[in-house]
C-alpha positions as a printed NumPy array, in Angstrom:
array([[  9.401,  -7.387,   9.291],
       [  6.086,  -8.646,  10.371],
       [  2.874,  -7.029,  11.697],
       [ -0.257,  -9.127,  12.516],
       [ -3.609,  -8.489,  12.175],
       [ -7.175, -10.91 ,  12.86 ],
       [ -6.855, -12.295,   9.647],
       [ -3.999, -11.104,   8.165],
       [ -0.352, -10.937,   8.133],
       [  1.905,  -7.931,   6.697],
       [  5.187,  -9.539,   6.393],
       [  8.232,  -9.225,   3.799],
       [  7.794, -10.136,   0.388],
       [  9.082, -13.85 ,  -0.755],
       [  9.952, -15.686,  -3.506],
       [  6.927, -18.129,  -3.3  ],
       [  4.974, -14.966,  -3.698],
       [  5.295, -14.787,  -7.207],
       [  2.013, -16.462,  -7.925],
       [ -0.225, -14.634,  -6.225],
       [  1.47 , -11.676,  -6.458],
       [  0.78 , -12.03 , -10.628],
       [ -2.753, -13.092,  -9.974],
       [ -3.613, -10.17 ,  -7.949],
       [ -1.84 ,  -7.342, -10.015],
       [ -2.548,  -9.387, -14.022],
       [ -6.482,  -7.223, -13.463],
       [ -6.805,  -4.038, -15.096],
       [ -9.426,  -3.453, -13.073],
       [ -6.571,  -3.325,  -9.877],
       [ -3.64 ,  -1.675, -12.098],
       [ -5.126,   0.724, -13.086],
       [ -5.854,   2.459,  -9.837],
       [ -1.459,   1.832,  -9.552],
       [  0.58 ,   4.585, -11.467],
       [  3.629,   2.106, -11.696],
       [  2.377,  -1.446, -12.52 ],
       [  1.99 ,  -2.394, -16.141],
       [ -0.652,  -4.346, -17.77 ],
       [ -0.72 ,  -7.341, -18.544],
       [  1.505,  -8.236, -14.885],
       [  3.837, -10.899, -16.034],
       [  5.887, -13.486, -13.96 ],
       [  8.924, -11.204, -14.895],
       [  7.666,  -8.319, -12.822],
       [  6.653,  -9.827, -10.091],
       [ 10.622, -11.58 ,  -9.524],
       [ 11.921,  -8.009, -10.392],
       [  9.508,  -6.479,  -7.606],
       [ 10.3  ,  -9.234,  -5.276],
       [ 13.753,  -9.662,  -5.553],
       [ 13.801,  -5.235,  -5.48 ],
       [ 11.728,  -5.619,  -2.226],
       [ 14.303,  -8.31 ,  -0.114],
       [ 17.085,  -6.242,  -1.448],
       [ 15.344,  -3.109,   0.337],
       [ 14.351,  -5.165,   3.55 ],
       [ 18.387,  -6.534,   3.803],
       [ 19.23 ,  -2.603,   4.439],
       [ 18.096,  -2.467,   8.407],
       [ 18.245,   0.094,  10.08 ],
       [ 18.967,   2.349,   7.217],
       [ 15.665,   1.183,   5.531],
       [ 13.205,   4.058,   4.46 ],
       [ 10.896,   1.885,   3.099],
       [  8.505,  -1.264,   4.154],
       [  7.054,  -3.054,   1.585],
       [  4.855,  -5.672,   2.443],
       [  2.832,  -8.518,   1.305],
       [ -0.743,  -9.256,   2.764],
       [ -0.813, -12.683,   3.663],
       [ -4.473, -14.137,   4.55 ],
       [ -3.918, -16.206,   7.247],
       [ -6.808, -18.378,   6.38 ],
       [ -5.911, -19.4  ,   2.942],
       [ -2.175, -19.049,   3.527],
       [ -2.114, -16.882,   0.068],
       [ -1.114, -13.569,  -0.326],
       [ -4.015, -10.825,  -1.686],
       [ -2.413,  -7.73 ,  -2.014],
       [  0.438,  -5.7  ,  -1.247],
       [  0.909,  -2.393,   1.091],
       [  4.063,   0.071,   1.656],
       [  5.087,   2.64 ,   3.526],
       [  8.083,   4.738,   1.63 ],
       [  9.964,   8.286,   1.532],
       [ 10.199,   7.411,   5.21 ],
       [ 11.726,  10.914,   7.028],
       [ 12.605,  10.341,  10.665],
       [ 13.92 ,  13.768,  11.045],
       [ 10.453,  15.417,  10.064],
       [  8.096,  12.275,  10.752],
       [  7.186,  11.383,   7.391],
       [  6.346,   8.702,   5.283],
       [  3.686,   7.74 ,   2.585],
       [  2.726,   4.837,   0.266],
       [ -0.311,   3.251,  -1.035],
       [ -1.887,  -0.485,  -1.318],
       [ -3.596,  -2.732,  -3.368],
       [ -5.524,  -5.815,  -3.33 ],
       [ -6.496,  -8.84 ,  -5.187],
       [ -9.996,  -7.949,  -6.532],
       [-11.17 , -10.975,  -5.586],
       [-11.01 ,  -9.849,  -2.102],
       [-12.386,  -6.66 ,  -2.262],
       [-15.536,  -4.815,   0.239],
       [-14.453,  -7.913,   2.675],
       [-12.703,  -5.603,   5.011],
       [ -8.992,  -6.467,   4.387],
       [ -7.669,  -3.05 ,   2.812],
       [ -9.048,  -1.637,   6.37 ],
       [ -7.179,  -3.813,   8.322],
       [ -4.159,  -3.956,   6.484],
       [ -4.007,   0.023,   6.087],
       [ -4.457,   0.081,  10.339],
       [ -1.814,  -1.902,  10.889],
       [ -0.013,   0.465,   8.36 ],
       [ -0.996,   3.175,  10.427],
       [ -0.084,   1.341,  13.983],
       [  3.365,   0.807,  12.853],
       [  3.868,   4.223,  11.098],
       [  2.98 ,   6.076,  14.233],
       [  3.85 ,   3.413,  17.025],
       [  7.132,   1.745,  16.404],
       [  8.609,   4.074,  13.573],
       [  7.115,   7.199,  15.723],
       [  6.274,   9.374,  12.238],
       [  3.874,  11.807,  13.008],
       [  2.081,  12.175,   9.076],
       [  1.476,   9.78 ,   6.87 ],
       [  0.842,  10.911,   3.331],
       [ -1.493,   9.337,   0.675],
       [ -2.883,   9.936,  -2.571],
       [ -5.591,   7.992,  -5.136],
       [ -6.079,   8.389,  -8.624],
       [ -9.793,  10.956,  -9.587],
       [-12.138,   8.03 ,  -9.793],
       [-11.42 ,   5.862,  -7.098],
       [-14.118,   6.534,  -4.596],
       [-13.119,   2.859,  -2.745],
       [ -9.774,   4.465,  -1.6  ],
       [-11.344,   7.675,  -0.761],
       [-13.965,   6.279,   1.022],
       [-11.39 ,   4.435,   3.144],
       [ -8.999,   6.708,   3.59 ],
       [-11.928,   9.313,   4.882],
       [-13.219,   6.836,   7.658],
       [ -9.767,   6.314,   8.945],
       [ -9.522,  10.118,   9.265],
       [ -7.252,  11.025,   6.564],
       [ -8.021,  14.738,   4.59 ],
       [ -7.745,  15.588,   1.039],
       [ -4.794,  18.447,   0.732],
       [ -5.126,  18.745,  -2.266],
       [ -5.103,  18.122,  -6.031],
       [ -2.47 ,  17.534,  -8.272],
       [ -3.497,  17.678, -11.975],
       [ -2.423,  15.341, -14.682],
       [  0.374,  13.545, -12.16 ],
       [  0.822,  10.275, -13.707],
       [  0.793,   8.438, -16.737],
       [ -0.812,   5.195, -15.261],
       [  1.604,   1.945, -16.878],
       [ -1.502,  -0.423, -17.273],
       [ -3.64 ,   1.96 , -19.435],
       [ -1.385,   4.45 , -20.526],
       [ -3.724,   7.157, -19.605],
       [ -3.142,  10.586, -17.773],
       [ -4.304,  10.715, -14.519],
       [ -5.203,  13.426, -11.683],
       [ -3.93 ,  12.665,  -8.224],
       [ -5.426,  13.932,  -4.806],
       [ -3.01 ,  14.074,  -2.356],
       [ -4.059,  12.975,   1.408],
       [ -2.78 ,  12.555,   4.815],
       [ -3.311,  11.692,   7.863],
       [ -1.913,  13.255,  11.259],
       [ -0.712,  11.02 ,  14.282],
       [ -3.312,  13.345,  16.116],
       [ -6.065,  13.059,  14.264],
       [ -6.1  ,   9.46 ,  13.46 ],
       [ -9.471,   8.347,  14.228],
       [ -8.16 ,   4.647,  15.348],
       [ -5.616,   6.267,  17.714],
       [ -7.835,   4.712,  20.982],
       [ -7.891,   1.352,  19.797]])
């Protein structure tokens, strides 16, 4: 799978990924806003994550899950990663998060990435909600999520025991409606 943006592509995860993948995870100051990833992010779990991720994209039509890599086009390197999981065609569902490489942060790229996300979620897959969530604290995924019209439903307390810090952590949950997405004319 591939969706293209500008400056970036979204594409399926790869081998020669490892790299980057490492460099942009191996922050605390990334992980820690990611319930699952440990810290330190060692060559080992970026090959499990990759090889986990071509295993998913082999299944086809019976995928419920799109993980993909952001690839910027200009440097040819990959600075974060974005999915869209617990896909539900019968309801329209699906949710999932993203990261990226801090040193491309406040650049634009999570916005463009995440509208792609949303162009495919609501174009091609035809889901009508997308659900979200960020950890309490991390006004930079708020912030985006908000201008791209998603609401806060609600909070759930204590959710997570975040791998790279080891610390308990309170989750808002968001989401945004194929109705009510603010990009939905462009």
């Amino acid at each position: 799978m591939r969706l293209e943006t500008d400056r970036l592509i979204l594409r399926d995860w790869s081998k020669k990924d490892i790299n980057d993948l490492v460099e942009g995870l191996n922050n605390l100051e990334v992980s820690k806003w990611l319930a699952h990833i440990p810290y330190p992010y060692t060559k080992r779990d970026a090959e499990e994550w990759i090889n986990y991720c071509i295993k998913n994209a082999k299944k086809g039509k019976e995928q419920n899950s799109y993980y993909f890599a952001i690839e910027l086009k200009s440097e040819r390197k990959v600075i974060g990663g974005i999915g869209l999981e617990r896909i539900n065609r019968v309801q329209g569902t699906g949710g999932g998060g993203w990261w990226l490489n801090a040193k491309y942060h406040r650049k634009g790229y999570g916005a463009e990435a995440l509208v792609a996300r949303i162009k495919f979620a609501f174009g091609k897959l035809r889901l009508r909600r997308i659900e979200n969530g960020f950890f309490k604290g991390n006004f930079s995924s708020f912030k985006l999520q908000k201008k791209l019209g998603y609401k806060i439903e609600g909070l759930r307390r204590k959710a997570y025991i975040c791998k790279a810090d080891g610390k308990i952590k309170d989750e808002y949950m968001t989401a945004l409606l194929k109705d009510e997405w603010k990009g939905q004319r462009s």
